[in-house]
C-alpha positions in Angstrom: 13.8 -8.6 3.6 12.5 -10.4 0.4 10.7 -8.7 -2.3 7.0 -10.0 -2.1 6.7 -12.2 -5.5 2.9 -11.8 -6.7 1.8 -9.6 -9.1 2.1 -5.7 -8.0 -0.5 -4.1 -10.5 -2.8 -6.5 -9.5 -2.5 -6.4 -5.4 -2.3 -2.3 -6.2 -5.8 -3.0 -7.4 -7.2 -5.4 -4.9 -5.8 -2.6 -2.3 -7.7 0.2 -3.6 -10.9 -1.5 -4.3 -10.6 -2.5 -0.4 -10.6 1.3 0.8 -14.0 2.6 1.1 -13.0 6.2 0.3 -14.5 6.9 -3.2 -12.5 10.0 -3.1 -9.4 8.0 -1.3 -9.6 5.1 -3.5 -9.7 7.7 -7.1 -6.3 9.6 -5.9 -4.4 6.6 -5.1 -5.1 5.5 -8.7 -4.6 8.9 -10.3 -1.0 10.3 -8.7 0.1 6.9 -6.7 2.1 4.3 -7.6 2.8 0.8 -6.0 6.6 0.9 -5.9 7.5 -2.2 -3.7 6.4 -4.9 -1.3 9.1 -6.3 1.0 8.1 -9.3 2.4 10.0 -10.9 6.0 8.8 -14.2 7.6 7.2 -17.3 7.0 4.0 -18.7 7.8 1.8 -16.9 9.9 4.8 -14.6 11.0 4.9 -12.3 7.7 5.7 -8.9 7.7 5.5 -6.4 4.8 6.9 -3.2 4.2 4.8 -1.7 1.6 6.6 1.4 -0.8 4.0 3.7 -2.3 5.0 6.7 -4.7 3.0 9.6 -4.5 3.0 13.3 -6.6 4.9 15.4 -4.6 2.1 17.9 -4.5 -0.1 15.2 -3.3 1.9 14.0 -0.2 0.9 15.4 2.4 -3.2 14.3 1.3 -1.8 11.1 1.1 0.2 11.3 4.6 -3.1 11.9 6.5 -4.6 8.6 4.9 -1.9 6.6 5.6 -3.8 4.5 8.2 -7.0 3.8 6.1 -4.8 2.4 3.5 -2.6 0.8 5.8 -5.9 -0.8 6.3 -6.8 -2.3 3.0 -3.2 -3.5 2.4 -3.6 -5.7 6.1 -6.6 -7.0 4.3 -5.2 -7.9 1.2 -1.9 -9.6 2.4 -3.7 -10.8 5.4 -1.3 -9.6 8.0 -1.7 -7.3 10.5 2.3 -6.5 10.3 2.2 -3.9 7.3 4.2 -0.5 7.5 3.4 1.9 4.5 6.1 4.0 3.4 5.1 6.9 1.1 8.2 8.2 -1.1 7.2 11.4 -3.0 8.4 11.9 -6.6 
């Protein structure tokens, strides 16, 4: 797999602002932290494998909302093939 070449900080951003969670959206901001995008495929095969770090206090929070911001990261890299991997610190 290839490391996906935009801007992190900014798809980070555009991911969160995409999750309709107020409370979701502030504790992804506050104790996460966009670690990695690994991108495999071309065209309209792409596949990302998405590496979030997380507060190890906050894990298990983040865990049980791993779908809705599985989500928001399908619609900002416009695939439907996205695994989230959270890695806490």
């Amino acid at each position: 797999m290839k490391l996906f070449k935009g801007d992190l900080s900014e798809t980070w951003s555009r991911t969160i602002v995409e999750i309709d969670s107020p409370s979701v959206s502030m504790l992804l901001s506050q104790q996460c932290r966009l670690r990695a995008i690994h991108k495999d495929g071309q065209l309209f095969w792409k596949s990302y494998r998405v590496e979030i770090e997380v507060a190890a206090k906050w894990n298990g929070m983040i865990q049980s909302r791993k779908e809705v911001i599985k989500e928001a990261f399908q619609k900002v890299l416009r695939s439907k093939k996205v695994k989230i991997f959270i890695i806490a610190v």
